[in-house]
FIMAR-554997 format. One line per 4 residues: number of its first residue (from 1); their letters; for each residue z, y, x of C-alpha. Coordinates in nm, 4 decimals. Example, Ala and Ser with C-alpha at 12.3 -4.5 7.8 and 13.67 -1.06 7.14 Angstrom:
BEGIN
1	AS	0.7800,-0.4500,1.2300 ~ 0.7140,-0.1060,1.3670 $
This chain:
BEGIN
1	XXXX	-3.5197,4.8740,2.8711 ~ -3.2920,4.7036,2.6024 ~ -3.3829,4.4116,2.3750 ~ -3.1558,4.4416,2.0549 $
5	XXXX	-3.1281,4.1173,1.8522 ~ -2.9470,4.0842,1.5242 ~ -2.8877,3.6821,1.4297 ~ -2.7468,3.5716,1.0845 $
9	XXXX	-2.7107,3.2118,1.1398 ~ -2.7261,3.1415,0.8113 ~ -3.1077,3.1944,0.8115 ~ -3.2310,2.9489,1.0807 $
13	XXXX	-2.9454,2.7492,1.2052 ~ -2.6978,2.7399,0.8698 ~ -2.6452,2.3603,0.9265 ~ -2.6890,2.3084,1.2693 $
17	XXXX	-2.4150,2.3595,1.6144 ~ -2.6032,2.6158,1.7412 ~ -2.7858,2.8950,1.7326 ~ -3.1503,2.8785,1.8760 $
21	XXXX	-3.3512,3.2517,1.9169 ~ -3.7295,3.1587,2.0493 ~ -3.8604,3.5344,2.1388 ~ -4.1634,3.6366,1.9784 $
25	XXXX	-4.2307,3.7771,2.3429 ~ -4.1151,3.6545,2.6736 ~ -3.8884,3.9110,2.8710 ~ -4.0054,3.8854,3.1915 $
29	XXXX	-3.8812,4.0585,3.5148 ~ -4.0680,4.2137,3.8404 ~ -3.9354,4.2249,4.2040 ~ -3.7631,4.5373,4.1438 $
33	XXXX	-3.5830,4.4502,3.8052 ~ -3.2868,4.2058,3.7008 ~ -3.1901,4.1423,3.3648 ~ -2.8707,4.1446,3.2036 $
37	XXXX	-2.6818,4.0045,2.9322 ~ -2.4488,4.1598,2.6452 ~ -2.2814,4.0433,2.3165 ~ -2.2201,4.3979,2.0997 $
41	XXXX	-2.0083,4.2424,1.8294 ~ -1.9471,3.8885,1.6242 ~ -1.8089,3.8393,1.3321 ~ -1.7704,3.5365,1.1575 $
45	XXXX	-1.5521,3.3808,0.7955 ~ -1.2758,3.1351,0.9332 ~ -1.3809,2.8493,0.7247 ~ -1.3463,2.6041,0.9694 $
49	XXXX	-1.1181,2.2834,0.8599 ~ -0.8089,2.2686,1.0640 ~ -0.8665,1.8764,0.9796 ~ -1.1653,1.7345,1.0271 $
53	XXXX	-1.4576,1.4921,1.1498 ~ -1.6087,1.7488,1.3346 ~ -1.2624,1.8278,1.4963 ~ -1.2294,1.4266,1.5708 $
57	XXXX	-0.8610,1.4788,1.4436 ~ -0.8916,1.3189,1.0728 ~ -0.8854,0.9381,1.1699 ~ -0.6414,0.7312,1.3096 $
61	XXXX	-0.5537,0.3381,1.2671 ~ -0.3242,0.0949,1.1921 ~ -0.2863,-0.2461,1.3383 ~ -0.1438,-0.4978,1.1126 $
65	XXXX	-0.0611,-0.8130,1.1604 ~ 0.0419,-1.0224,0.8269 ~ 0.2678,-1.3661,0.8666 ~ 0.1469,-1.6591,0.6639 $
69	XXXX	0.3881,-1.9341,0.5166 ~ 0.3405,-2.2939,0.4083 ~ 0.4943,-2.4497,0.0920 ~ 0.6309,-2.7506,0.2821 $
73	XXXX	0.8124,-2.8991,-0.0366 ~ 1.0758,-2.8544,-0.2740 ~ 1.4486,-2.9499,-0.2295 ~ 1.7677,-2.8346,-0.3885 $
77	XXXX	1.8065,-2.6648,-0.7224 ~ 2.0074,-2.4173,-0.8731 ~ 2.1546,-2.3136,-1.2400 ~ 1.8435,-2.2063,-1.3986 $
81	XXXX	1.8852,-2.2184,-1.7502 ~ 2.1668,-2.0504,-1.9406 ~ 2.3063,-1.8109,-2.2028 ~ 2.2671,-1.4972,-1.9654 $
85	XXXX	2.0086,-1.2754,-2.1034 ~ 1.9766,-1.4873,-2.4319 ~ 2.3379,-1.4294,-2.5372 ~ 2.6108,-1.2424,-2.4807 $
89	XXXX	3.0143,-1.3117,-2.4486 ~ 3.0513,-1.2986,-2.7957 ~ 2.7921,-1.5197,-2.8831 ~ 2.5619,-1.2988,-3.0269 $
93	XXXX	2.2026,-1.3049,-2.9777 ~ 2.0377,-1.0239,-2.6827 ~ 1.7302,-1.0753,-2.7942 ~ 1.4323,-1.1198,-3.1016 $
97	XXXX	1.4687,-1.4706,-3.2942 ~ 1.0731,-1.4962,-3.4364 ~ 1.0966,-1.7412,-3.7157 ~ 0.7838,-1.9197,-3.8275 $
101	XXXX	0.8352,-2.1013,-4.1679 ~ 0.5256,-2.2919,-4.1976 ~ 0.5729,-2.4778,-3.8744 ~ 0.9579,-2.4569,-3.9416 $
105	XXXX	1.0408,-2.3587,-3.5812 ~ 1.2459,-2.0368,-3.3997 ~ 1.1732,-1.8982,-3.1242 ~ 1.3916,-1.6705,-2.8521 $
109	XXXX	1.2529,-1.5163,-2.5161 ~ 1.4448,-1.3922,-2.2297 ~ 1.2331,-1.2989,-1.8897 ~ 0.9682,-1.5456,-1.8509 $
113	XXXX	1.1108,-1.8351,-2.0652 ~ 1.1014,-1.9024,-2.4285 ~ 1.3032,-2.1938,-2.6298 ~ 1.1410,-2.3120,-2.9381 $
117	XXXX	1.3190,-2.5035,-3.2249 ~ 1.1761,-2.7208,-3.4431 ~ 1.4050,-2.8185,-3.7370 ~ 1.1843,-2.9180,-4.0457 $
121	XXXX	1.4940,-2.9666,-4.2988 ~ 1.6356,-2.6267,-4.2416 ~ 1.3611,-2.3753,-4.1316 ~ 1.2942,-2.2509,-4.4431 $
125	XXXX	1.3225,-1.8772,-4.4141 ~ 1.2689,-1.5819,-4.1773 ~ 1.5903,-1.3922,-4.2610 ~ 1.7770,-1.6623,-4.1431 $
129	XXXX	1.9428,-1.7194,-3.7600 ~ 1.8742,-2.0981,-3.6316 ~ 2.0102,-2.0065,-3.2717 ~ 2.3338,-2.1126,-3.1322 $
133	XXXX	2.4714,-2.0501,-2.8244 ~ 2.4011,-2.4072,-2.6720 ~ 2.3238,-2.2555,-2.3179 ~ 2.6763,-2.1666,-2.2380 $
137	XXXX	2.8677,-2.3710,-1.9658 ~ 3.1388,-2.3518,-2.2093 ~ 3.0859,-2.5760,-2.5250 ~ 3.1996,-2.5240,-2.8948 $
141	XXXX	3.1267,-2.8353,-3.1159 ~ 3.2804,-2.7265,-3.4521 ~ 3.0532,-2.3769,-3.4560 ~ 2.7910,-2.3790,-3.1698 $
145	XXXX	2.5732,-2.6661,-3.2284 ~ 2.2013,-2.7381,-3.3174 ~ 2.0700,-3.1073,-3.4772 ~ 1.8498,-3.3138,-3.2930 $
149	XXXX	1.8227,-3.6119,-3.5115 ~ 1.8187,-3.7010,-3.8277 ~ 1.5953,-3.8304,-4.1425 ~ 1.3208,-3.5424,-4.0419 $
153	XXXX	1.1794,-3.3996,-3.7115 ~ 1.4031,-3.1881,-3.4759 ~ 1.3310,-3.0818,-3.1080 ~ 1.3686,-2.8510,-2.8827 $
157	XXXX	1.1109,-2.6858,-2.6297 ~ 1.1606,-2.5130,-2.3288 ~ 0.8208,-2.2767,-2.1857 ~ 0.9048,-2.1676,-1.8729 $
161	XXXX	0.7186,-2.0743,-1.5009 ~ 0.9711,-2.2187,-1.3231 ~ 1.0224,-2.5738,-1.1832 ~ 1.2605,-2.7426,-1.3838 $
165	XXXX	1.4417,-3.0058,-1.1624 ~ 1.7234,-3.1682,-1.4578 ~ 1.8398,-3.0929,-1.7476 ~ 2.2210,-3.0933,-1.8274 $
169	XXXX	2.2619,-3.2129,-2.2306 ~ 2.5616,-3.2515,-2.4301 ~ 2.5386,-3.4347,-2.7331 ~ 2.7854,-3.5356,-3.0430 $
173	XXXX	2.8243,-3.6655,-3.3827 ~ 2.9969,-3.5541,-3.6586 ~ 3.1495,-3.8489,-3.8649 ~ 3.2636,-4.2005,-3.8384 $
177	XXXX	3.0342,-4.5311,-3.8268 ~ 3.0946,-4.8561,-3.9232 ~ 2.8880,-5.0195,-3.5793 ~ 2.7822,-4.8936,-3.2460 $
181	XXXX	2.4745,-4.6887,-3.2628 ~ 2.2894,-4.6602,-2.9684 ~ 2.0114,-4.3718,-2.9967 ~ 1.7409,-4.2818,-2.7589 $
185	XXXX	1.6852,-3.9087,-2.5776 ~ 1.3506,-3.8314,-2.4905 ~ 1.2487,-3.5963,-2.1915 ~ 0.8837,-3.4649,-2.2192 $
189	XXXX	0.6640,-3.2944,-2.0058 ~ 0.3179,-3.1787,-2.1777 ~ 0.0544,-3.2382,-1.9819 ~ -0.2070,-2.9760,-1.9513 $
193	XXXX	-0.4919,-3.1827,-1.8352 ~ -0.4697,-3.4300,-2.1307 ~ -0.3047,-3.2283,-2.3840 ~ -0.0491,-3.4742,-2.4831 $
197	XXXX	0.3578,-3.4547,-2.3881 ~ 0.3724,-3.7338,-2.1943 ~ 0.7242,-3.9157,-2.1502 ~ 0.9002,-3.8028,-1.8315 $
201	XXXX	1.2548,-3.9786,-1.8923 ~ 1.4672,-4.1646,-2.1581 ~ 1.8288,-4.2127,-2.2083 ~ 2.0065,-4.4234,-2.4032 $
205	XXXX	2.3328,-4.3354,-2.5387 ~ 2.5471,-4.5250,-2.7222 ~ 2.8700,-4.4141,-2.9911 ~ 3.1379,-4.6908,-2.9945 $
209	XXXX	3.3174,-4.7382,-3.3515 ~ 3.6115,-4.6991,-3.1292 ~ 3.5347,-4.3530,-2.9856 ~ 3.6514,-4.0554,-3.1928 $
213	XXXX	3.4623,-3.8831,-3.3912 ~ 3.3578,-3.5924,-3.1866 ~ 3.1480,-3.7715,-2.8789 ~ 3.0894,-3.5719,-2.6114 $
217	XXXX	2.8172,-3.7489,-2.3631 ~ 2.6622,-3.5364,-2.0795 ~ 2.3266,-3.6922,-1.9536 ~ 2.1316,-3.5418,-1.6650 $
221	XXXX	1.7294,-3.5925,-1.6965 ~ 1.5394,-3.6283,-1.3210 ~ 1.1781,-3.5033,-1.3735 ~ 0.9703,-3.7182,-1.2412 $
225	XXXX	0.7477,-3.4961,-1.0616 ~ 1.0336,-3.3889,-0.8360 ~ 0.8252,-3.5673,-0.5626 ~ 0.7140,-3.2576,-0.3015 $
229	XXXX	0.3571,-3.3439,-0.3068 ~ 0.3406,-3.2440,-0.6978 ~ 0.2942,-2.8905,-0.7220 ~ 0.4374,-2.7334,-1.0798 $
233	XXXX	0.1618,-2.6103,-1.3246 ~ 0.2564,-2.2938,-1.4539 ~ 0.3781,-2.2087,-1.7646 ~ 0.5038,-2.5661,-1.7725 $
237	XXXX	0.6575,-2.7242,-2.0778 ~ 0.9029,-2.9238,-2.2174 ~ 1.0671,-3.1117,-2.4537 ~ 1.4335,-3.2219,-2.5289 $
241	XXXX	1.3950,-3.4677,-2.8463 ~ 1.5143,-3.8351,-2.9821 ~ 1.2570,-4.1130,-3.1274 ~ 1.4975,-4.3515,-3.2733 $
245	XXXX	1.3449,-4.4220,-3.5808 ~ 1.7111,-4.3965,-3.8046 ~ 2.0585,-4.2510,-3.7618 ~ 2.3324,-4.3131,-3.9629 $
249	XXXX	2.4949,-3.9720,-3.9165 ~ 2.3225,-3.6147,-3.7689 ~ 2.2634,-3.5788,-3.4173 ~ 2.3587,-3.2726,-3.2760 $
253	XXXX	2.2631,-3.0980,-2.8818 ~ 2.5760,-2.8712,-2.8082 ~ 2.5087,-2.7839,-2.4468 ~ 2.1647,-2.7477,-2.2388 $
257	XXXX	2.1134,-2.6578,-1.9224 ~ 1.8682,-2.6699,-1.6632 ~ 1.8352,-2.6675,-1.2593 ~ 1.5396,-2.5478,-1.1434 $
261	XXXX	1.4141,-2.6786,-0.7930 ~ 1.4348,-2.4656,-0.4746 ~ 1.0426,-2.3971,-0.3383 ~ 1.0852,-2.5080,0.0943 $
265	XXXX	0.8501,-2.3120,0.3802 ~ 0.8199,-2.3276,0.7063 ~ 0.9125,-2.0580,0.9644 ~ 0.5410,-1.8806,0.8920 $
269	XXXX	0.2358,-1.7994,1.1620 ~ 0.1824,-1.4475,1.2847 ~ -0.1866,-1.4036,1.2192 ~ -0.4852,-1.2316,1.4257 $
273	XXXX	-0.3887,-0.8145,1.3756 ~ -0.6495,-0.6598,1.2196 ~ -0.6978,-0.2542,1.2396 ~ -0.7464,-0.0623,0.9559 $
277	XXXX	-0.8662,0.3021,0.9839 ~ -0.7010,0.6140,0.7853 ~ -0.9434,0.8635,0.7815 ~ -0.7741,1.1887,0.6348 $
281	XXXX	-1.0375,1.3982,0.4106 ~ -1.1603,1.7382,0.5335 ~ -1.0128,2.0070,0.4722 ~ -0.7353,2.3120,0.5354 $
285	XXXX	-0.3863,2.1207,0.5937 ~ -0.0191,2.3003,0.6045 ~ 0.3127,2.0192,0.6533 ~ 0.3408,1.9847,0.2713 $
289	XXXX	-0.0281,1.9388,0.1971 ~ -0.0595,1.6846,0.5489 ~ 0.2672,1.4994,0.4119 ~ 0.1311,1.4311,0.0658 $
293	XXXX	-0.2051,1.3234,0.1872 ~ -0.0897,1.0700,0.4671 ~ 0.1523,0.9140,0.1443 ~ -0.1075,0.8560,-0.0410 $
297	XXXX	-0.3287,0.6998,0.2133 ~ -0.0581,0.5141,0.3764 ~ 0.1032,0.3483,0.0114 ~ -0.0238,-0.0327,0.0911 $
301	XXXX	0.1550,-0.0286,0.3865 ~ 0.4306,0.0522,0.3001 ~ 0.5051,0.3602,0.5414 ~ 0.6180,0.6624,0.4575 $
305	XXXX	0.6004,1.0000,0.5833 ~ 0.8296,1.2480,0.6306 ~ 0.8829,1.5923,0.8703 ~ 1.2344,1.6449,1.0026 $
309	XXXX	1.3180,1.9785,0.8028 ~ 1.4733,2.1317,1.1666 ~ 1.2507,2.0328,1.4118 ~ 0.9366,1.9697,1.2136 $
313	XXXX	0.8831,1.6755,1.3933 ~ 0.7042,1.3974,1.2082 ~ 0.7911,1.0477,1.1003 ~ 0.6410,0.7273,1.0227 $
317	XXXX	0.9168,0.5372,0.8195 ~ 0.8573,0.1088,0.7520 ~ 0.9990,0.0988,0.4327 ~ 0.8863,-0.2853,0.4008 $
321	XXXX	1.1729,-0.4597,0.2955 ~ 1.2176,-0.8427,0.4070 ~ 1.0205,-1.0599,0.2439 ~ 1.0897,-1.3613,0.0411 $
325	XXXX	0.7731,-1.6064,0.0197 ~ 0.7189,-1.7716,-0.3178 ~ 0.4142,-2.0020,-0.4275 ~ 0.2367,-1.7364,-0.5873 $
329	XXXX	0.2975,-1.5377,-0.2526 ~ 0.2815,-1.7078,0.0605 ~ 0.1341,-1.3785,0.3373 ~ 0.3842,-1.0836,0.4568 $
333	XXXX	0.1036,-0.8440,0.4453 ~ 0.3055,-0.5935,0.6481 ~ 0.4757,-0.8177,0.9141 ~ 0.3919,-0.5849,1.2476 $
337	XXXX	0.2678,-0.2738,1.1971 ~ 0.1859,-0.0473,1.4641 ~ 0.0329,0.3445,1.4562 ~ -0.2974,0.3637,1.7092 $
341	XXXX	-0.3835,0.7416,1.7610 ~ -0.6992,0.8118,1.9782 ~ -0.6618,0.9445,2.2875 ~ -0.8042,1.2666,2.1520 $
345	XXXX	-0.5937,1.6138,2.2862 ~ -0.5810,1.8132,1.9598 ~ -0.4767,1.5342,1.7378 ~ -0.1998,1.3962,1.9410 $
349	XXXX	-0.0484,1.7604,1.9436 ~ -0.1315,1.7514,1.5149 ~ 0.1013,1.4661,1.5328 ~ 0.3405,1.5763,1.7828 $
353	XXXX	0.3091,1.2746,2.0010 ~ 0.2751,1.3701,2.3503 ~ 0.5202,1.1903,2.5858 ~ 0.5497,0.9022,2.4118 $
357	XXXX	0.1573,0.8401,2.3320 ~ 0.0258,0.4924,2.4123 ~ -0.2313,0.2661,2.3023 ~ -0.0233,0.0760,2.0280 $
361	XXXX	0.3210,0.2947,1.8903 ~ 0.5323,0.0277,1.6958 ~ 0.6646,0.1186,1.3451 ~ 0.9788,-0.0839,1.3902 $
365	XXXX	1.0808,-0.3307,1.0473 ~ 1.3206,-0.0955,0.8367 ~ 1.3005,0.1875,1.0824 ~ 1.0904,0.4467,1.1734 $
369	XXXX	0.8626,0.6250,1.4444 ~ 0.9161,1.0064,1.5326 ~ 0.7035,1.2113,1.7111 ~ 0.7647,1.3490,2.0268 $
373	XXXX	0.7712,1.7196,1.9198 ~ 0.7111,1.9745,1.5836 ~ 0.3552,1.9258,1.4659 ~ 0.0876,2.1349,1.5562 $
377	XXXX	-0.2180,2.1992,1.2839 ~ -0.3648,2.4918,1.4340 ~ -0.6299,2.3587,1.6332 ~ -0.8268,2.6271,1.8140 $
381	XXXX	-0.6970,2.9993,1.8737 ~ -1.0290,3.1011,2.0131 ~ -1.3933,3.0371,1.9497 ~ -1.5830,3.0576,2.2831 $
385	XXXX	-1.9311,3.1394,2.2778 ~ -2.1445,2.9739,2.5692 ~ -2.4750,3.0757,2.6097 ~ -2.8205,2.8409,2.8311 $
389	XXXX	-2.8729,3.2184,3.0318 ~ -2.7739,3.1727,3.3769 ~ -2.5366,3.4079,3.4692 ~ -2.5508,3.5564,3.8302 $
393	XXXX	-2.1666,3.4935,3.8788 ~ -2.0672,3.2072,3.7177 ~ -1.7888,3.1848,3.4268 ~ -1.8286,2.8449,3.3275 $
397	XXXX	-1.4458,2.7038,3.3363 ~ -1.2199,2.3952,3.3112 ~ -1.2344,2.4367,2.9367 ~ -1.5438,2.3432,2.9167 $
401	XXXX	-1.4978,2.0743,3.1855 ~ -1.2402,1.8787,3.0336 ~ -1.3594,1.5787,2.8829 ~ -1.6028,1.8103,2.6778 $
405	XXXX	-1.9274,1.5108,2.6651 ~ -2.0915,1.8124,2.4513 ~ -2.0370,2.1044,2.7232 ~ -2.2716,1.9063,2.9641 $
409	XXXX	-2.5479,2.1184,3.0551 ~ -2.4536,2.4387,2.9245 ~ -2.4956,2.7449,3.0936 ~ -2.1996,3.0114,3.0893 $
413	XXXX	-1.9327,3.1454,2.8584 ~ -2.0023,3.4311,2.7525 ~ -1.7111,3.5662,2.5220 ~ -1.4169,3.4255,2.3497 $
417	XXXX	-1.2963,3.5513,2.0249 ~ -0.9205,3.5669,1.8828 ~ -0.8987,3.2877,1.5864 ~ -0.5537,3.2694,1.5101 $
421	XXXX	-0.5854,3.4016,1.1724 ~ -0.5367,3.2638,0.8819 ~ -0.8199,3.0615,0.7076 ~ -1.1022,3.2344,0.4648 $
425	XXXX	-1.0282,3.5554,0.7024 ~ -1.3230,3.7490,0.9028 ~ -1.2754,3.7017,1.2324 ~ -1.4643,3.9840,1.4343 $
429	XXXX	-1.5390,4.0806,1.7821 ~ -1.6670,4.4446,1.9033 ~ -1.7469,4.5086,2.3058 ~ -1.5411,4.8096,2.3022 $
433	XXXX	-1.5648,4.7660,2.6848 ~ -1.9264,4.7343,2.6801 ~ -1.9289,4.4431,2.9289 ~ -2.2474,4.3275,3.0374 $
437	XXXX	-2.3441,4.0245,3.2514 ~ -2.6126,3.9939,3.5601 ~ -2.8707,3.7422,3.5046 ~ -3.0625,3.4807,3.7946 $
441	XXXX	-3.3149,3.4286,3.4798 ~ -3.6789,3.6391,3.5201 ~ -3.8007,3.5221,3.2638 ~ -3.6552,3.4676,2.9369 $
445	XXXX	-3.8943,3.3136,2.6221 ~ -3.6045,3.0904,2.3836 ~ -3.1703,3.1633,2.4042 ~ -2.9492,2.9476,2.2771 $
449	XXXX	-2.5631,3.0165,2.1839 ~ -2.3104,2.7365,2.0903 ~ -1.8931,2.7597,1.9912 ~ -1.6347,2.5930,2.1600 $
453	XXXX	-1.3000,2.5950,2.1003 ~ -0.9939,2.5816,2.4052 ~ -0.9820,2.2052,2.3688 ~ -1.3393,2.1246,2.4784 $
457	XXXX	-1.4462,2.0815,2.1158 ~ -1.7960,2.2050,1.9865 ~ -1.7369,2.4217,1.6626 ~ -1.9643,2.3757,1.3581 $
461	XXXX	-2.0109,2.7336,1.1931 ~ -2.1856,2.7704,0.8978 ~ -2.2109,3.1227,0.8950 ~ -2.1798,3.3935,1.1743 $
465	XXXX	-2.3423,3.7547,1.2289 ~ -2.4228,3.8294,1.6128 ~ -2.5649,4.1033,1.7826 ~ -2.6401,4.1024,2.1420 $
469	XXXX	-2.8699,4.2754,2.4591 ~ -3.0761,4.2014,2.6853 ~ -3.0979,4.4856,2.9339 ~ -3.4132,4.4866,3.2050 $
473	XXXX	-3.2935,4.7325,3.4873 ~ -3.4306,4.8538,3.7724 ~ -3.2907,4.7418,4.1459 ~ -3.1441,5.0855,4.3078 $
477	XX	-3.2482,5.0417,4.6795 ~ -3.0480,5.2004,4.9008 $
């Protein structure tokens, strides 16, 4: 006698790992009849994900560990403030002069610094340049020269997010005097919890009768926050001016210059690593498609990938470059990174890393990590089909004993299909052979079928067509 059964999966078991067939009548057996097993044909749509969670081949980690530095001062300084940017070698302004009449001041902006000049004799128009090339190391008295006192108000500001350590000033007059004149320059700083400039240094300088008439006096200003305990407020301010009440001739500033100061830290601490996971989306996955993905996932790291066009080996390129702490950014993010791939068979060979697989893989600073071998993104060639009927001679196998935690407890293979084909193709199976197989079971009420694939992994289908017998035959005594 032969029971015929036609599954569609998609009817009872669409979303489930298995197929589960609960007989509307048990098949039972005598003492003189055995039963016996046979799958007619299969046929299912390769839709399977050759990346996946159901795979366990779409997440790996990364273990970072990120270096922190301490600002342990400030010392030093270096030329911060000069013509490059603002002018060029002929003296000619690089950049936009924004004039504002009613508060009779010009402005110029190079980077992150602007200097403001407030002149309210001569700002009087908008069509007019007010700018000289004072920030040159090289001075020019007769044509390059801006007033900074006289009978009405003149200054100069400097906006800047740097620490400015000195200033460099050169000053003259233009005509003769009768006396000495002494005349006092102002350093200010503006204070942005008040709101007022408060007075950070002032020099006096003094024109003898004697001197000629073109004085040249260079002062240097010390800020005094250049103590290391004062940390710089950003966007910090200042002004270059004079508050002596009268001058008998006009002031002028022909050279100014700054130093900024040098931000110290110490050698840095390695921090605790932490492990972040990259978890690759499902889905079909060729080199190009894999390469894309893992650069997008991979971009606040810092590591590239790449596949070596010959070989088609894979690598992990650190493009980190050395980093430079500031105050704004104390923490090397990307200090020590190393690539953690789960011990997991199939997703090693996706990877390519076989002989050299350990826990922790080092992506070394400026370097790079190859695989061991091409990559390999076909992940099962055959689907086997295990069934809970006990077969008379057994066929279970080490594929289903290797590390397989989901095999446990199934009974016997009982097919396995070709399924290297390319994806969204049928994949179908006919018994041309019409191979049967002897079961110990007498009595049969519920049958169960899951998919495997060559690496111990349970396959999820979604769809499948399957038609199979059970044959009750009779015992031939001899």
């Amino acid at each position: 006698m032969i029971y015929n059964y036609y599954i569609d999966k998609r009817k009872n078991n669409k979303s489930d790992d298995f197929i589960d067939i609960h007989l509307e009548h048990p098949i039972e057996t005598t003492n003189y009849e055995y039963l016996k097993v046979k799958l007619c044909d299969f046929k299912f749509l390769n839709n399977i994900f050759n990346i996946s969670g159901n795979l366990m081949n779409n997440k790996f980690n990364i273990r970072r560990y990120s270096k922190t530095y301490i600002n342990t001062g400030y010392g030093g300084g270096e030329l911060f403030l000069t013509d490059e940017g603002f002018f060029n070698d002929q003296n000619a302004l690089l950049v936009n002069e924004v004039i504002d009449i009613t508060q009779h001041k010009s402005t110029i902006t190079y980077d992150n610094t602007s200097l403001t000049y407030y002149n309210t004799a001569d700002i009087t128009s908008d069509t007019e340049t007010y700018w000289q090339n004072i920030l040159s190391d090289t001075i020019d008295g007769s044509t390059r020269k801006m007033k900074l006192q006289d009978t009405y108000i003149y200054f100069i500001e400097i906006t800047s997010d740097e620490r400015i350590a000195s200033f460099d000033c050169v000053f003259y007059r233009d005509n003769s005097i009768s006396s000495p004149e002494s005349i006092d320059i102002v350093l200010q700083k503006y204070n942005t919890l008040s709101g007022f400039w408060d007075n950070i240094d002032i020099q006096t300088i003094t024109f003898d009768v004697l001197q000629i008439a073109i004085q040249e006096i260079s002062v240097s200003f010390s800020t005094v926050d250049n103590s290391n305990s004062i940390t710089p407020s950003p966007n910090d301010k200042y002004r270059i001016t004079s508050n002596s009440a009268t001058v008998s001739f006009p002031l002028y500033i022909i050279k100014l210059q700054a130093d900024k100061q040098i931000p110290v830290f110490d050698n840095g601490t390695v921090n605790t690593p932490t492990e972040n996971t990259i978890t690759i989306p499902d889905g079909f996955y060729k080199t190009s498609t894999l390469k894309k993905t893992l650069n997008d996932l991979l971009i606040s790291y810092k590591i590239s990938i790449s596949f070596n066009e010959y070989t088609n080996k894979i690598k992990f390129t650190n493009d980190n470059t050395t980093f430079t702490p500031t105050t704004d950014d104390l923490i090397d993010e990307n200090y020590e990174l190393d690539l953690v791939i789960p011990n997991i068979e199939n997703l090693k060979e996706n990877f390519g890393i076989i002989t050299s697989y350990q826990q922790y893989l080092n992506i070394p600073f400026n370097s790079y990590f190859e695989g061991d071998t091409h990559v390999n993104l076909m992940n099962f060639s055959k689907i086997i089909i295990v069934t809970n009927l006990a077969f008379k001679n057994k066929t279970h196998n080490d594929i289903l004993n290797n590390g397989n935690v989901y095999g446990r407890g199934i009974g016997d293979v009982l097919c396995w299909v070709n399924a290297d084909i390319p994806p969204f193709t049928c994949i179908n199976y006919d018994n041309y052979e019409r191979v049967d197989y002897e079961l110990q079971n007498n009595h049969i009420n519920y049958i169960n079928f899951r998919f495997y694939n060559e690496k111990s992994q349970e396959l999820f289908l979604d769809n499948c067509l399957i038609n199979f017998e059970i044959i009750k035959e009779k015992i031939i005594i001899q």
